[in-house]
Backbone bond lengths (Angstrom), bond angles and torsions (degrees), N, CA, C in turn:
res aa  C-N    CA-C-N  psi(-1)  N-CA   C-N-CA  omega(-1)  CA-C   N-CA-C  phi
1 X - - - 1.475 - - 1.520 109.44 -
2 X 1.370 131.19 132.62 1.282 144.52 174.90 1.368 112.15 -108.33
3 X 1.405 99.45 115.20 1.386 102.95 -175.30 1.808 110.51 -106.29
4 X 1.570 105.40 114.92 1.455 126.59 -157.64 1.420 105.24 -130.87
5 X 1.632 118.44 97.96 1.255 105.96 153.86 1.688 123.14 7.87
6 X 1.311 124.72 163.31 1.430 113.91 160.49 1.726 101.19 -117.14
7 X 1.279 121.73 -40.16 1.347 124.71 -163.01 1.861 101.99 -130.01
8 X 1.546 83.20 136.58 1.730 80.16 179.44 1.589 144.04 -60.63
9 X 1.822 97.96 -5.62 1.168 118.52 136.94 1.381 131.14 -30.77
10 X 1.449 116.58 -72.55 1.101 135.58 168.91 1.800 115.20 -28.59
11 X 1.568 90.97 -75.14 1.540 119.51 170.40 1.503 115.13 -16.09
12 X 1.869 97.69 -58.41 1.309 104.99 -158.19 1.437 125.62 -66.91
13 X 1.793 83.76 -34.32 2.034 100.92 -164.65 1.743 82.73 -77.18
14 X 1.259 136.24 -31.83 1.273 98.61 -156.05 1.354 99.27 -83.08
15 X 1.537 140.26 -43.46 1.779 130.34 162.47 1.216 111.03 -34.99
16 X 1.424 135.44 -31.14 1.649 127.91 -172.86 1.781 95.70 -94.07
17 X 0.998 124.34 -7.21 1.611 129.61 164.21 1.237 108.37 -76.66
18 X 1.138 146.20 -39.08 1.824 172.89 -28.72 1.283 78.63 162.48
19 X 1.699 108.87 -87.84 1.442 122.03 -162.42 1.231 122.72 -58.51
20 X 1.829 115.66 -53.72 1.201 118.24 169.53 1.179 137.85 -88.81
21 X 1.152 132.41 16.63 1.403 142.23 -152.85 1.624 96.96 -118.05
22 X 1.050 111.14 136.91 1.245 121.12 -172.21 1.570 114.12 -167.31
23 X 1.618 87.90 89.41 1.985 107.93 -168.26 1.596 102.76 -70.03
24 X 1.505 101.80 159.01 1.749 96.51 175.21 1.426 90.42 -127.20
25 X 0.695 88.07 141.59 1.725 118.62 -178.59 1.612 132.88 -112.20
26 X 0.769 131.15 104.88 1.659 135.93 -172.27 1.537 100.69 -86.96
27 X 1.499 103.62 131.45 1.605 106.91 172.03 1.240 102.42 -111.42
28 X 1.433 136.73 164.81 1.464 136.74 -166.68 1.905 94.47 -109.17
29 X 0.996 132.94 140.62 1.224 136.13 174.20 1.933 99.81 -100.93
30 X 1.307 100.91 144.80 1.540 124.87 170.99 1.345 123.71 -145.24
31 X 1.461 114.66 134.57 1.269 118.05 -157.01 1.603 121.94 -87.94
32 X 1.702 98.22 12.05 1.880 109.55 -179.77 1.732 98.07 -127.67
33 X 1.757 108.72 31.26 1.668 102.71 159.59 1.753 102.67 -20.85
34 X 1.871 94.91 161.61 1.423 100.39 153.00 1.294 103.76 -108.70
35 X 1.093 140.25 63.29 1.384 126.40 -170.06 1.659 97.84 -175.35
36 X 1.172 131.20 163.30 1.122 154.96 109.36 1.665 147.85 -56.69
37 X 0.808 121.79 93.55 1.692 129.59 -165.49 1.547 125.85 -100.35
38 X 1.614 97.61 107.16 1.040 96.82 -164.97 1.943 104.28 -110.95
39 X 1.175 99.56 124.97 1.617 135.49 -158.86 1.742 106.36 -55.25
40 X 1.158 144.69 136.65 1.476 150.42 138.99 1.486 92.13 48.34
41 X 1.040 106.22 82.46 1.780 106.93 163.94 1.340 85.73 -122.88
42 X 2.054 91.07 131.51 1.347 113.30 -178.67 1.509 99.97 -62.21
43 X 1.730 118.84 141.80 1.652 109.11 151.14 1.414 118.88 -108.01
44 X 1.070 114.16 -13.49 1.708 122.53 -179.45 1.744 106.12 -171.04
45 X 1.378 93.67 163.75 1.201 95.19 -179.85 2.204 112.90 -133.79
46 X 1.080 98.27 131.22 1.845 99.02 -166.25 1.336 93.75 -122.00
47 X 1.605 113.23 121.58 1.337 120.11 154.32 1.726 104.02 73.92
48 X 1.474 116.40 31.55 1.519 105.71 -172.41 1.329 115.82 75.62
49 X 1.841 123.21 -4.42 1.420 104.11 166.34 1.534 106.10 -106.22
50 X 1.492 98.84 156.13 1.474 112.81 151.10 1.180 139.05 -43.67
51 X 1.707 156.35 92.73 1.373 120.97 177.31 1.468 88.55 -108.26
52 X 1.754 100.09 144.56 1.045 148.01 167.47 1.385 135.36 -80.75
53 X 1.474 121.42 119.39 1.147 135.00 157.20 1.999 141.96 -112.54
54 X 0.938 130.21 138.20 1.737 137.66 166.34 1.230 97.89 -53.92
55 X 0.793 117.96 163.38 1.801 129.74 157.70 1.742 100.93 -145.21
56 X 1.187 119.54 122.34 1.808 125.67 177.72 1.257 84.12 -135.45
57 X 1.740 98.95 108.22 1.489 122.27 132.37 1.040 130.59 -70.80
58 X 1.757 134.24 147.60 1.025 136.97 156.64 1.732 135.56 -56.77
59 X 1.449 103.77 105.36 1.630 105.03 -172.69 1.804 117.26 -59.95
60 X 1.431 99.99 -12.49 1.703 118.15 169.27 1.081 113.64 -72.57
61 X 1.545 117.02 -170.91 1.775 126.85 145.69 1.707 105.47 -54.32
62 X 1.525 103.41 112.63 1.876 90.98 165.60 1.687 102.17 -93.28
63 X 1.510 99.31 154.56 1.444 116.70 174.09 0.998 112.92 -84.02
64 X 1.558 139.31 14.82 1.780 111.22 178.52 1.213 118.33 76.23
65 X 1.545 115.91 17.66 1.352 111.13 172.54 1.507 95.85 -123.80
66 X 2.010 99.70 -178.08 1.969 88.10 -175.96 1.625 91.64 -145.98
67 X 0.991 135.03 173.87 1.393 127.26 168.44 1.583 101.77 -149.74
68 X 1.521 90.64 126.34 1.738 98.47 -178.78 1.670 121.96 -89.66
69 X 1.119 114.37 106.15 1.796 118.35 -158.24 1.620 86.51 -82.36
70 X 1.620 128.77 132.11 1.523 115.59 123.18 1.080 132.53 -94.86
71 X 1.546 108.04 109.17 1.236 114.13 175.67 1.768 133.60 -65.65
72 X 1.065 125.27 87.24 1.146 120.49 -156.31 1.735 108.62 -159.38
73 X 1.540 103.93 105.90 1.529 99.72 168.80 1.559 126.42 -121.89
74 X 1.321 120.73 161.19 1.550 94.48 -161.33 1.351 120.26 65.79
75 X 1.175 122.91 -1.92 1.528 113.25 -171.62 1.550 117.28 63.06
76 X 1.474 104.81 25.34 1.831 118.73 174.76 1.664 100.02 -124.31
77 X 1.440 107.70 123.08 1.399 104.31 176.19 1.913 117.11 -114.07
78 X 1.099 95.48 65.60 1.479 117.29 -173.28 1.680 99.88 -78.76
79 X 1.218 106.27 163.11 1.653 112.55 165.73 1.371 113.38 -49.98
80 X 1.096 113.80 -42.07 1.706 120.48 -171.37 1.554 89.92 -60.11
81 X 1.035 138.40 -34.98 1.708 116.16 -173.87 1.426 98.61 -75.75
82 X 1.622 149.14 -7.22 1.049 149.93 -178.59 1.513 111.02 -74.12
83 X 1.551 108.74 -50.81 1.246 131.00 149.20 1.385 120.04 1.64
84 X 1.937 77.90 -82.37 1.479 95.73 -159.77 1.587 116.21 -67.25
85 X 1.247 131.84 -20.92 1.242 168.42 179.53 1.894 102.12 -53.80
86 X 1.276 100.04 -64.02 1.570 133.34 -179.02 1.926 89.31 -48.25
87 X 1.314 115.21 -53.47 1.387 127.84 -131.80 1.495 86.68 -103.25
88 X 1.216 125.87 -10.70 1.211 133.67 163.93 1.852 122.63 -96.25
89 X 1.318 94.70 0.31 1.302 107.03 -176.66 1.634 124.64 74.66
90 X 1.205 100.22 8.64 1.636 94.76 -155.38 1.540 115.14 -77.32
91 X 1.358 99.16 -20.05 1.945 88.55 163.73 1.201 116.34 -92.21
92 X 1.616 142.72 -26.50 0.963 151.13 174.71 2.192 101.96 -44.49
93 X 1.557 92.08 -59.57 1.564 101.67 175.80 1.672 107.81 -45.89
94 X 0.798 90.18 -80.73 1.895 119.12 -160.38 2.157 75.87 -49.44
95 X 1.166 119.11 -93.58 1.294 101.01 -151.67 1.325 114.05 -49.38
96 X 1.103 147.31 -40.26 1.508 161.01 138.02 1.916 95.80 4.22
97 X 1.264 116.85 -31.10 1.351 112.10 -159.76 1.969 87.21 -105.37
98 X 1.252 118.69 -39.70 1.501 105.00 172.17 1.809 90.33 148.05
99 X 1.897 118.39 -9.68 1.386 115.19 -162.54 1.768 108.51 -69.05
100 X 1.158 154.96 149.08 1.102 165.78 61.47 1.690 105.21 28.85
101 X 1.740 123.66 94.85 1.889 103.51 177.25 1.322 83.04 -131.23
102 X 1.738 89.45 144.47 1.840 111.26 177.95 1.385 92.14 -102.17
103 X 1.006 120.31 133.06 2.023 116.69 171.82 1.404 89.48 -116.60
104 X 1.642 97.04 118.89 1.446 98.76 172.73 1.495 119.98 -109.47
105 X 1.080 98.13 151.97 1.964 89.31 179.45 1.194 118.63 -115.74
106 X 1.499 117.97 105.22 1.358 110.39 -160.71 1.542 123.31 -87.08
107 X 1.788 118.28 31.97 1.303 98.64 -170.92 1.701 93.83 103.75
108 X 2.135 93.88 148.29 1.330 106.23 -162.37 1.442 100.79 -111.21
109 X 1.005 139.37 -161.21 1.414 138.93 138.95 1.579 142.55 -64.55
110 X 1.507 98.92 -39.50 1.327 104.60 139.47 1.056 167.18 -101.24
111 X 1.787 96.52 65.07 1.769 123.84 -159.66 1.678 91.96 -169.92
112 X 1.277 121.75 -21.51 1.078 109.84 -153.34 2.160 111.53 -154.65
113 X 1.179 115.26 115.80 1.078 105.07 -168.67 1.669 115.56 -92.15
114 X 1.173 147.11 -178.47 1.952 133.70 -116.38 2.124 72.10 -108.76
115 X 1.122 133.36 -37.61 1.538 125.64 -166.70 1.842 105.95 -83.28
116 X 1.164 114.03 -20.65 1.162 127.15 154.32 1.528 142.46 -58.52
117 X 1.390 95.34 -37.63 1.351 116.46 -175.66 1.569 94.70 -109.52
118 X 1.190 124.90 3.51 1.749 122.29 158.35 1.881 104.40 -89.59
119 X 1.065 106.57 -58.81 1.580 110.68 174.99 1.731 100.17 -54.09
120 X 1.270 142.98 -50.79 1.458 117.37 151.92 1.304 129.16 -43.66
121 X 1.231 119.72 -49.92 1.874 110.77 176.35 1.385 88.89 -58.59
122 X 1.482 157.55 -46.65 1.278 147.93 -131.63 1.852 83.13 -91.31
123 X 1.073 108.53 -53.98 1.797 97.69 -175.73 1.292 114.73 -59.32
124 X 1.265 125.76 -0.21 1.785 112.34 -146.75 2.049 59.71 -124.45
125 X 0.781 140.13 -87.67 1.517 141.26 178.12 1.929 105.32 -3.38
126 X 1.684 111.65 -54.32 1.434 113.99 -174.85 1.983 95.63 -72.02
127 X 1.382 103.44 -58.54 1.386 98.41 -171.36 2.249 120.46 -43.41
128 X 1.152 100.11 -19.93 1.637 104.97 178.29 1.316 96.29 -86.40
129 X 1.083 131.76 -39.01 1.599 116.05 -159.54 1.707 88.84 -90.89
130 X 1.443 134.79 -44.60 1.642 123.73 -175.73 1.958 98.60 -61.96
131 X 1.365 123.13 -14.03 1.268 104.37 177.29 1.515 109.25 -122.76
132 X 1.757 114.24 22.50 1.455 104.10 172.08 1.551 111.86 -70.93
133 X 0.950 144.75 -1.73 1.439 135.25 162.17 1.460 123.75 -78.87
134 X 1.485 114.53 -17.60 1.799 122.45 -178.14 1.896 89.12 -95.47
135 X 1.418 119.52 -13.25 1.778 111.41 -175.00 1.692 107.28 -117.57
136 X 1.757 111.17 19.00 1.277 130.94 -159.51 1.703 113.33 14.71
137 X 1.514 129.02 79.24 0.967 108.19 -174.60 2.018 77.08 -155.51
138 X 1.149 112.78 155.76 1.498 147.54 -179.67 1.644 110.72 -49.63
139 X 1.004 126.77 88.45 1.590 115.03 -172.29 1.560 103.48 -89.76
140 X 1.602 111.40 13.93 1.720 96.67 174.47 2.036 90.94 -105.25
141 X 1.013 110.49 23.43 1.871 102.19 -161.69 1.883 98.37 -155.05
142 X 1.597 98.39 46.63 1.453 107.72 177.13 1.553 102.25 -85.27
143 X 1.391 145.55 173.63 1.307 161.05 -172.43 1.735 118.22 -147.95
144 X 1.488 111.97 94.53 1.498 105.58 -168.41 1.644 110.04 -81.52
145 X 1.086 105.87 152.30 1.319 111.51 161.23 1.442 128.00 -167.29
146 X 1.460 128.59 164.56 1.410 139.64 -154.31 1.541 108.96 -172.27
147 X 1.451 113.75 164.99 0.837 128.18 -158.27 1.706 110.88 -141.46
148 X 1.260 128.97 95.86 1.174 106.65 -166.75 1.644 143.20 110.64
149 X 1.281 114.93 -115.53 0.996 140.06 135.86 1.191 116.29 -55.45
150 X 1.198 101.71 -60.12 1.623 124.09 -158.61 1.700 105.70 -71.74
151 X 1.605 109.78 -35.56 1.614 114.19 173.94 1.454 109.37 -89.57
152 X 1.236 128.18 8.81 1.413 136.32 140.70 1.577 111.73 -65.80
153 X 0.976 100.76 -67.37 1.648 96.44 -171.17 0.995 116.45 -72.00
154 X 1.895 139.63 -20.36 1.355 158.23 137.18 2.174 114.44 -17.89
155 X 1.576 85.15 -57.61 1.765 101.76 -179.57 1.784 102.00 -73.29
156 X 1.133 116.91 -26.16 1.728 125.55 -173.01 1.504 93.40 -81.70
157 X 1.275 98.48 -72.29 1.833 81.85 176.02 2.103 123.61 -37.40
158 X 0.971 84.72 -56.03 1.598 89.85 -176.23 1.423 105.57 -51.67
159 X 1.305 119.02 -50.87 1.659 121.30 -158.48 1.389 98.58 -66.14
160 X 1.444 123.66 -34.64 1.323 129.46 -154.61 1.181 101.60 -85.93
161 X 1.687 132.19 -14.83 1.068 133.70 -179.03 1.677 116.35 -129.38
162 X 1.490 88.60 65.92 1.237 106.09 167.76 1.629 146.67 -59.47
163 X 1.587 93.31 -25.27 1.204 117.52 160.36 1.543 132.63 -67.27
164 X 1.189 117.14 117.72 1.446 117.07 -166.38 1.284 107.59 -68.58
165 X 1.457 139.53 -8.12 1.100 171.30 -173.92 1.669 125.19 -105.66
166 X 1.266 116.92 -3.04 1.918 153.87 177.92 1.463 76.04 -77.24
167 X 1.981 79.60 129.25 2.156 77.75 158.75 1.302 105.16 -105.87
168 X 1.388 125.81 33.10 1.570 123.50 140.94 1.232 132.05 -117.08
169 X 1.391 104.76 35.74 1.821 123.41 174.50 1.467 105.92 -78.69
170 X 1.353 95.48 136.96 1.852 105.45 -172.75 1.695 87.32 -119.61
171 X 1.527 92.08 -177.02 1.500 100.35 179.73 1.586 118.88 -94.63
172 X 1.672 87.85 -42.90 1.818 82.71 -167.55 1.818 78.69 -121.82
173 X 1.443 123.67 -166.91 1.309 137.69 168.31 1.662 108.79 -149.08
174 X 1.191 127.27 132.33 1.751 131.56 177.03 1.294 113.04 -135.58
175 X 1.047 105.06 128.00 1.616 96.68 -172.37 2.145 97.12 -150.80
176 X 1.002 89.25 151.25 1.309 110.76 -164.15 1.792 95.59 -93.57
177 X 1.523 134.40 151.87 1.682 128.57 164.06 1.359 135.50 12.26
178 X 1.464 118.04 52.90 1.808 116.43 -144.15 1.573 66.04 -114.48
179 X 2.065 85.54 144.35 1.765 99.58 161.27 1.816 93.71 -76.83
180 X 1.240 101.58 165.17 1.066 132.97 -178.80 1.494 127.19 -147.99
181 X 1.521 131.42 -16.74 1.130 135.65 119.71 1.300 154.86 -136.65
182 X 1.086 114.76 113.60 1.582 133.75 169.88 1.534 117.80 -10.95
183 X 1.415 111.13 -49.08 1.434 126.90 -156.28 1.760 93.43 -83.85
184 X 1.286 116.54 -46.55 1.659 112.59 171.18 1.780 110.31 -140.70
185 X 1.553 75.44 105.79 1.667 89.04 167.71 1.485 132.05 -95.88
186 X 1.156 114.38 90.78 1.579 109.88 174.23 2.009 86.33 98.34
187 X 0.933 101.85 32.87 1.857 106.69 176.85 1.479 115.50 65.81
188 X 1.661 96.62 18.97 1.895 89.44 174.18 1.571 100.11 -143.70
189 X 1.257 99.43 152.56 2.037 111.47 170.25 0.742 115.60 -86.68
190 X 1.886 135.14 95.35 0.863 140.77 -175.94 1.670 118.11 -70.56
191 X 1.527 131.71 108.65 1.179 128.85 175.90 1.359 117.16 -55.89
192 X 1.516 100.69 119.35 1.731 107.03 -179.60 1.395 106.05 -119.04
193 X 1.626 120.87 32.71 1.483 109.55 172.86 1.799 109.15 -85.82
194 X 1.403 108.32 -24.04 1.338 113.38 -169.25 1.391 114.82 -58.58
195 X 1.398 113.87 177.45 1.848 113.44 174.05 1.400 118.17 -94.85
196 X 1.589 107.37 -2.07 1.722 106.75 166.78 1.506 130.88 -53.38
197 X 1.097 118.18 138.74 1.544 127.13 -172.30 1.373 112.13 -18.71
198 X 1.539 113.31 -61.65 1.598 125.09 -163.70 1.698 101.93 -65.76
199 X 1.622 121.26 -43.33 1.249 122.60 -163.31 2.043 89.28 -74.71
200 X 0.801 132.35 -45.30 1.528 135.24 175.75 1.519 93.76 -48.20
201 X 1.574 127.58 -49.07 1.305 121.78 -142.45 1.580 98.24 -83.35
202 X 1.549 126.63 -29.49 1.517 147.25 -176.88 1.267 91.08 -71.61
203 X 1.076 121.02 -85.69 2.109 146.05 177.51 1.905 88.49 -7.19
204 X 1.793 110.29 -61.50 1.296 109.10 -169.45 1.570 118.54 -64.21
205 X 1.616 117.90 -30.37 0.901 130.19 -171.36 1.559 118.03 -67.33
206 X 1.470 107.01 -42.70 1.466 115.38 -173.19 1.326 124.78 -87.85
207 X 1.163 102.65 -39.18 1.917 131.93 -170.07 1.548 116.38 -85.64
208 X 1.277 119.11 138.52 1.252 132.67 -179.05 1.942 97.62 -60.50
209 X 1.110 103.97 151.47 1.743 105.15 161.75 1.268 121.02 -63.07
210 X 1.525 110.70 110.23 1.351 123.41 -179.65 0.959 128.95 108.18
211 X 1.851 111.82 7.96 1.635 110.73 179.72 1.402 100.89 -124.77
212 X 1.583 118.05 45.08 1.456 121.14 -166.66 1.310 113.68 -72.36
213 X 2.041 112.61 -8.02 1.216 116.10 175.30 1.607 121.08 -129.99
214 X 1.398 89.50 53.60 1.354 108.85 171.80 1.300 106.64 -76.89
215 X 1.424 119.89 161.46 1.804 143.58 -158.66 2.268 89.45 -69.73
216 X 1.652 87.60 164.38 1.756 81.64 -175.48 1.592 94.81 -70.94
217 X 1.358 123.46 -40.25 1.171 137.19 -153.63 1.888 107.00 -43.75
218 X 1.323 102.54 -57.45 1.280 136.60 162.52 1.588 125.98 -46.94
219 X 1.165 95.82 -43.82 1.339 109.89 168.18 1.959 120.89 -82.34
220 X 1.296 96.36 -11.35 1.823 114.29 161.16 1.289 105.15 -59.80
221 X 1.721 96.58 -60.49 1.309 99.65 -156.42 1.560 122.17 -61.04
222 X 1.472 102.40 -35.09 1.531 116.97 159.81 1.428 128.09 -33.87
223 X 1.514 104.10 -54.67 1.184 107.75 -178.68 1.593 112.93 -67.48
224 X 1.450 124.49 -66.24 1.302 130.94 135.15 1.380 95.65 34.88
225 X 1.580 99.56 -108.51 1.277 112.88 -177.60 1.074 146.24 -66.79
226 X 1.705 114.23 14.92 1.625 122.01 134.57 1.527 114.29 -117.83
227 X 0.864 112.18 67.97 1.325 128.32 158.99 1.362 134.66 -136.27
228 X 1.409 109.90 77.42 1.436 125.68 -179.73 1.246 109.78 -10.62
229 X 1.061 133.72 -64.27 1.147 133.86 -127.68 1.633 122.25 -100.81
230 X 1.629 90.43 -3.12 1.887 124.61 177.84 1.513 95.32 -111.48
231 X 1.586 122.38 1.79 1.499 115.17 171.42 1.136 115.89 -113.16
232 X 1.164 127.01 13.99 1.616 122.11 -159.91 1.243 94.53 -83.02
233 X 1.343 120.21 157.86 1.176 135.55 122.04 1.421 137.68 -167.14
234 X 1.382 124.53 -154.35 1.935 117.47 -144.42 1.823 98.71 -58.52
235 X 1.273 102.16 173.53 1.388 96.25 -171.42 1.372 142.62 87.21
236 X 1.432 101.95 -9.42 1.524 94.79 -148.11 1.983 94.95 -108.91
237 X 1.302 127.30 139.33 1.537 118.35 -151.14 1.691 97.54 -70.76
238 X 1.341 99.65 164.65 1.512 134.92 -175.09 1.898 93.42 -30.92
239 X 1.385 110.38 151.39 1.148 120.52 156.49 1.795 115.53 -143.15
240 X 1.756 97.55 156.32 1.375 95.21 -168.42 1.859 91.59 -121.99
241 X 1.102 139.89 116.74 1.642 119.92 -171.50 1.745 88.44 -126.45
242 X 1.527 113.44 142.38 1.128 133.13 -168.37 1.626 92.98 -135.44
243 X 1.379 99.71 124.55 1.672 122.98 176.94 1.738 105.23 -136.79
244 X 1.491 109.95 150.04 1.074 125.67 153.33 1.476 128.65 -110.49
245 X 1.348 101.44 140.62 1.867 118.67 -169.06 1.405 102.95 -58.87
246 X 1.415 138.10 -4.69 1.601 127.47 -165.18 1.832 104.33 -134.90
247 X 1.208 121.67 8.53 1.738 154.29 173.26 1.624 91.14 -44.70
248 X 1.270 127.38 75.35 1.531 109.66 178.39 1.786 99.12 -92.60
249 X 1.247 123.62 -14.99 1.231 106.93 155.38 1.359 149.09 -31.44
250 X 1.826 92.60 -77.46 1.456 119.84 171.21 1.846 98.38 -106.55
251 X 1.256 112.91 117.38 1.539 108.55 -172.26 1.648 109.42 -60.28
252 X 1.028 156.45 157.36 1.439 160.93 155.03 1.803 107.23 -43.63
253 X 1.373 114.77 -21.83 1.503 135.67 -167.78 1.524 88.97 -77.88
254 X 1.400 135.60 -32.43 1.581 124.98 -174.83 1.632 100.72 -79.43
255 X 1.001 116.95 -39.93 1.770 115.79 -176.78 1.431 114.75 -65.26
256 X 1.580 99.81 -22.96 2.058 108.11 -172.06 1.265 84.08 -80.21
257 X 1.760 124.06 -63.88 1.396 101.87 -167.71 1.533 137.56 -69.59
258 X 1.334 121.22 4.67 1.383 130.57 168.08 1.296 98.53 -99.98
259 X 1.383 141.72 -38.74 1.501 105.27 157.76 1.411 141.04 -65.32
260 X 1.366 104.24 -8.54 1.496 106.23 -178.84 1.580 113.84 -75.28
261 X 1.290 95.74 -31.20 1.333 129.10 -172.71 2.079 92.90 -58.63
262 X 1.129 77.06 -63.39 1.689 82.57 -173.83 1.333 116.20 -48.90
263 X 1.714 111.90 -58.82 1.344 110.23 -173.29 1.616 120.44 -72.28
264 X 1.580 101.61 -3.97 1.619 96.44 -179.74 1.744 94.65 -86.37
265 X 1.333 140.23 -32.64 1.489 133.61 179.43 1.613 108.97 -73.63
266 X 1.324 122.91 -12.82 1.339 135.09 170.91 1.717 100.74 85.07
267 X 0.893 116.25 63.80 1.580 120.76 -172.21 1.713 103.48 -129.92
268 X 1.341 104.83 113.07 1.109 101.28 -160.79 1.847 124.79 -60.07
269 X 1.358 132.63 151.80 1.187 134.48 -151.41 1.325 114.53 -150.48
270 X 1.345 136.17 136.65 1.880 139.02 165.37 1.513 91.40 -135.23
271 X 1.311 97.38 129.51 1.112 103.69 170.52 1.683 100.65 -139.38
272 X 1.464 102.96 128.38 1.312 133.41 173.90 1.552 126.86 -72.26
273 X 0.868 134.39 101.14 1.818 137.11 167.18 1.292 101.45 -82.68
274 X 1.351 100.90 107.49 1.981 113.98 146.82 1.465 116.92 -77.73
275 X 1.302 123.28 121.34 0.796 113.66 -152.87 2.020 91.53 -97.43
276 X 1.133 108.06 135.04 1.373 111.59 157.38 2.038 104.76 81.87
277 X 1.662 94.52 -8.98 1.279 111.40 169.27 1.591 125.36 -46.74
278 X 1.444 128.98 140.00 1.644 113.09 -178.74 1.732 104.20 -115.80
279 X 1.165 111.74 -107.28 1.441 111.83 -165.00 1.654 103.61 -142.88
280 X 1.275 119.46 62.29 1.107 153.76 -15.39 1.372 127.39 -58.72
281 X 1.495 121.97 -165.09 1.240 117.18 151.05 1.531 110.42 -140.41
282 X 1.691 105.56 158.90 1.593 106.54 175.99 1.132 128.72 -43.03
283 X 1.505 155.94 -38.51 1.218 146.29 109.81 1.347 160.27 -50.13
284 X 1.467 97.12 41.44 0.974 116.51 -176.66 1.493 121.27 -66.13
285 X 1.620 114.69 -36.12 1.476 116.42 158.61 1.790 115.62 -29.91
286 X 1.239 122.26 -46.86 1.117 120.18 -172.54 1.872 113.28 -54.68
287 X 1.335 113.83 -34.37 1.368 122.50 176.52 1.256 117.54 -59.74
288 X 1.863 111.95 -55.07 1.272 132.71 156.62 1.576 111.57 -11.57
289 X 1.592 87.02 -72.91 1.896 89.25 -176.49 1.701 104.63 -62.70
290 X 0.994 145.34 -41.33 1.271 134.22 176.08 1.771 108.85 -76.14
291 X 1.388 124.81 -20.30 1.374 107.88 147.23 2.109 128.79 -54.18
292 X 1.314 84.63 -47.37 1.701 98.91 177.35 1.635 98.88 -64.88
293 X 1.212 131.67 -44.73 1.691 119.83 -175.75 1.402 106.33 -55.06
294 X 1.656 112.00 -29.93 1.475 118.77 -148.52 1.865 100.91 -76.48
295 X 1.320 91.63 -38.23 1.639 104.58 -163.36 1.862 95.78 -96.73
296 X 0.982 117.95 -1.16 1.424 108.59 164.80 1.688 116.02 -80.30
297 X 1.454 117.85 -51.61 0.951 124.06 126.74 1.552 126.98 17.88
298 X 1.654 108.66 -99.60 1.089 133.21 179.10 1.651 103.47 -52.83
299 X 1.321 126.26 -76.23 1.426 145.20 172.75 1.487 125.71 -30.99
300 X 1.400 97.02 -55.44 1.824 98.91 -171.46 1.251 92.66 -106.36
């Protein structure tokens, strides 16, 4: 089952939900974590700001592996996406297995526009591998992943570093409901020349500050060029992308077309159907663990 908008109506509110929507989330704290968490460690700094990362060590034997989280939903990388992360289990899993994950937050939307906040995941990507020897873990056998937003900018990193020879080449990539293209969302082109909220909310996403009224033509090209899934090609490491059939957010139609994408450059691909799944869903931990099988796999 393909779950596709019907009318570009549809289409629109759920990308302008995408952009502006920004759920809060409560994580439950417990006092037998498997992990250790270590709090706002600067990874770089842009323009006088800080960007910020977690660091969760393994309270077990760790294996020497690391997994790079972007934390980022809505394109807001606040604590609350740390949260939400928590509430998904995903460090509990992953360190539970022996992994080392930096969740980095690369920056919100309002500080930071969507090619910006890729060149941050790209720094927070160099900063793990210049300090995989102080977190003893493998910086040629890292594992990206995101969620979202965050598996938007996860697939951008990867595509962009096509080169096996990129010093932000990872091994495997996982990412949970990430748009992937701009140019057709949910099977329609949403016009973003207008002054309505959503076309402002895209305009902010793609475009440098101050060219919010650049030509449409131009504004293709923008999109274009964050859209994973019109950049792929051969070479580029394993991916695992997990979508749900009931996602009226991010349509299920962005995950088909970055896998198609994949399997037509021959780059290897699993792609997961939740069935009846939305944006998230209550068991979503369960995927998690079949994300963690996926990248063990890949990793060890």
């Amino acid at each position: 089952m393909v779950c596709v908008p019907r009318s570009r109506g549809v289409a629109a509110v759920a990308l302008f939900a995408l952009l502006l929507c920004v759920p809060a989330v409560r994580a439950e704290e417990t006092a037998d974590l498997p992990y250790h968490q270590q709090k706002n460690v600067v990874y770089a700094e842009v323009h006088g700001v800080g960007l910020l990362l977690d660091i969760f060590t393994p309270r077990s034997q760790p294996n020497g592996l690391a997994i790079v989280d972007v934390a980022s939903g809505a394109y807001h990388s606040d604590r609350g996406k740390i949260r939400d992360h928590k509430r998904a289990r995903m460090f509990d899993i992953f360190c539970s297995r022996g992994y080392t994950v930096f969740a980095i937050r690369p920056g919100s939307i309002a500080k930071f526009n969507g090619p910006e906040m890729l060149e941050n995941v790209n720094r927070g990507i160099i900063w793990v591998k210049e300090h995989a020897r102080e977190y003893q873990v493998d910086p040629d056998r890292l594992a990206l992943l995101g969620a979202s937003a965050g598996g938007h900018l996860a697939c951008m990193a990867a595509v962009s570093a096509a080169d096996a020879k990129a010093k932000t080449r990872v091994k495997a990539v996982a990412v949970f409901f990430p748009p992937t293209d701009l140019m057709n969302y949910g099977g329609f082109k949403i016009d973003i020349s207008g002054d309505d909220q959503l076309a402002q909310s895209i305009r902010r996403l793609i475009t440098p500050k101050g060219s919010e009224t650049i030509d449409a033509d131009r504004l293709d090209e923008l999109r274009t060029a964050f859209s994973p899934a019109r950049l792929v090609k051969p070479g580029l490491p394993p991916f695992l992308i997990i979508h749900g059939t009931a996602d009226f957010m991010v349509p299920i139609q962005q995950s088909r077309v970055m896998v198609a994408a994949l399997q037509k450059a021959e780059v290897p691909v699993k792609f997961i159907i939740k069935e009846g799944g939305g944006h998230p869903w209550p068991t979503i931990h369960e995927e998690v663990e079949l994300m963690a099988d996926w990248i063990d796999g890949q990793l060890k």
